[in-house]
C-alpha positions as CSV (number, residue, x, y, z in Angstrom):
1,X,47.7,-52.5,-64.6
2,X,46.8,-52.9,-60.9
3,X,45.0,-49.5,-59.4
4,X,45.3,-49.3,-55.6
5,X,43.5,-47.1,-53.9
6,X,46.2,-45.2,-52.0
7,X,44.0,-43.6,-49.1
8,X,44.3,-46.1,-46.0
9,X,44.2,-42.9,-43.8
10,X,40.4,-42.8,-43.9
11,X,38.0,-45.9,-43.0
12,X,35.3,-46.5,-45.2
13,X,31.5,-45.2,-43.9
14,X,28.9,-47.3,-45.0
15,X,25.6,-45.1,-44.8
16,X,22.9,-47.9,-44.4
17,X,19.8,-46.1,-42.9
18,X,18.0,-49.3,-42.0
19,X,21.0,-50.1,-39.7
20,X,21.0,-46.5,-37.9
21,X,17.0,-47.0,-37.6
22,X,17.7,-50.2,-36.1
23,X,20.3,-48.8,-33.8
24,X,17.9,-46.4,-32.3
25,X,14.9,-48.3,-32.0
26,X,17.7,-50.9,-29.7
27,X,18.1,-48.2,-27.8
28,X,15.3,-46.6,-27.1
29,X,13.7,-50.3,-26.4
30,X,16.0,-50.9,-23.8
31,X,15.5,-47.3,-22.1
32,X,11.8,-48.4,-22.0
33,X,12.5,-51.6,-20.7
34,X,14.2,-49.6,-18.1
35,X,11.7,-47.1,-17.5
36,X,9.5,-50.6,-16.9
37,X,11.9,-52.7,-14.6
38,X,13.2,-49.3,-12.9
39,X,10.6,-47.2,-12.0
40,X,12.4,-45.1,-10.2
41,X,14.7,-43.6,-13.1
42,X,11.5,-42.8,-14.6
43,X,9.3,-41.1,-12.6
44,X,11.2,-40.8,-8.8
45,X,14.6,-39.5,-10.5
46,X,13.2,-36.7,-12.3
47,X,10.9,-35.6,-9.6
48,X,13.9,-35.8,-7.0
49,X,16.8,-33.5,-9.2
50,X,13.6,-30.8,-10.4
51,X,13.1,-30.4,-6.4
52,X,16.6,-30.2,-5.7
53,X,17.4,-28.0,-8.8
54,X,14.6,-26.0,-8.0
55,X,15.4,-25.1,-4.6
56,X,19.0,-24.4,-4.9
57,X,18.2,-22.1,-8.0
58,X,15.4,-20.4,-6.1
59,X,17.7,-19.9,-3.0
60,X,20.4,-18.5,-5.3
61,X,17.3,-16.4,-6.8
62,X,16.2,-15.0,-3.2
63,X,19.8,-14.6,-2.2
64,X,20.5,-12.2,-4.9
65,X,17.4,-10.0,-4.4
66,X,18.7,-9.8,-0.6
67,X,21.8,-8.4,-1.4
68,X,20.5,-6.0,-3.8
69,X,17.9,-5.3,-1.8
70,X,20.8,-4.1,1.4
71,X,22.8,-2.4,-1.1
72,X,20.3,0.0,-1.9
73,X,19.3,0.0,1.4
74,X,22.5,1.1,2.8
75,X,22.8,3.6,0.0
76,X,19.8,5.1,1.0
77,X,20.3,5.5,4.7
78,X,23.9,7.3,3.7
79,X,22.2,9.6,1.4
80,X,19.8,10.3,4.7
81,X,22.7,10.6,7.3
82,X,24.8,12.9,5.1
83,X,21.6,15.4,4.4
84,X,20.0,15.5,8.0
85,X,22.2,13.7,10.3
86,X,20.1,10.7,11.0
87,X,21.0,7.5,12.2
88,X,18.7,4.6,12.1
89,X,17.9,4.9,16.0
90,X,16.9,8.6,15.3
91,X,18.2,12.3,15.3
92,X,21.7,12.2,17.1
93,X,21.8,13.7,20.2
94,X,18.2,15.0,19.7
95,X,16.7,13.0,22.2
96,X,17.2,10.9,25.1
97,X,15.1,9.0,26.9
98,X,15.2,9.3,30.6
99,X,15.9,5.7,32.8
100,X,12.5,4.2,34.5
101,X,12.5,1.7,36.5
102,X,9.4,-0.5,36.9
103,X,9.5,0.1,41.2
104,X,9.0,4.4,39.9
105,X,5.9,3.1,37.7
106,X,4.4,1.1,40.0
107,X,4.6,3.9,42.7
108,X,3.2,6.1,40.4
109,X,0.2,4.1,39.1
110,X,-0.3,3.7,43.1
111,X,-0.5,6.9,43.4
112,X,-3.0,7.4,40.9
113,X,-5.3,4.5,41.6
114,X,-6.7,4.0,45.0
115,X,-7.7,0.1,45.2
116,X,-9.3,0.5,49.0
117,X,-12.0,2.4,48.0
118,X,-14.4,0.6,45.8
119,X,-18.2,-0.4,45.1
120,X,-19.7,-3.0,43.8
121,X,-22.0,-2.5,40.4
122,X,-23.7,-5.4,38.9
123,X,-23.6,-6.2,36.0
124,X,-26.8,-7.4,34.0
125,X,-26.6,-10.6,32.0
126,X,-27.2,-10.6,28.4
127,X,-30.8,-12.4,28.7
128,X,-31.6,-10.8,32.1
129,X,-32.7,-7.5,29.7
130,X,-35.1,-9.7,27.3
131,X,-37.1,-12.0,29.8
132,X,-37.9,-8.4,31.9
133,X,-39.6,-7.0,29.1
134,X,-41.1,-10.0,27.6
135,X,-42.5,-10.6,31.6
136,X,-44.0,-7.1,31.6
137,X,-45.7,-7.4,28.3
């Protein structure tokens, strides 16, 4: 009698260790080589996607606080306008500024200041005080 073994379905695994080992060490031999030959995957590819990663993230970051940061915001000034009728220029219709014109301030500051009528003061110089009072002594 003949036995066959009936299970074609599955192929057959061999489990050598020293091949895997082998395997890896290929591989990791020939991502050194390229870390070598290429030193741009190595050093000027990483550095480039953590900026980039790092500054979208961070943007989506500050974004976030932003919004939040309106929302409450918002919340707060209706809470504000509901209780004392507020709005963010002030009080409504508590106060109103009357309309100047710069030609009404400058007549008024005219008014105020007479430039024709002057006198001349002099004014010492920092040293001037010292050398009179050394000279004296």
């Amino acid at each position: 009698m003949t036995s066959v073994e009936g299970n074609t379905a599955e192929p057959r695994k061999t489990s050598n260790p020293a091949a895997n080992t082998a395997k890896i060490q290929s591989s990791s031999s020939s991502f050194r080589r390229w870390g070598r030959k290429y030193p741009f995957i190595r050093y000027g590819l990483p550095m480039i996607s953590l900026t980039v990663f790092g500054a979208v993230g961070l943007g989506h970051l500050l974004q976030g606080s932003k919004d939040i940061a309106k929302v409450k915001d918002d919340q707060e000034w209706e809470i504000i306008e509901t209780r004392k009728a507020l709005s963010r220029t002030g009080p409504i219709d508590a106060y109103k500024p009357k309309k100047i014109s710069l030609e009404e301030e400058l007549k008024a500051l005219q008014q105020k200041v007479d430039i024709d009528n002057y006198d001349y003061k002099r004014i010492p110089k920092p040293n001037e005080g010292n050398s009179v009072n050394l000279q004296m002594a």
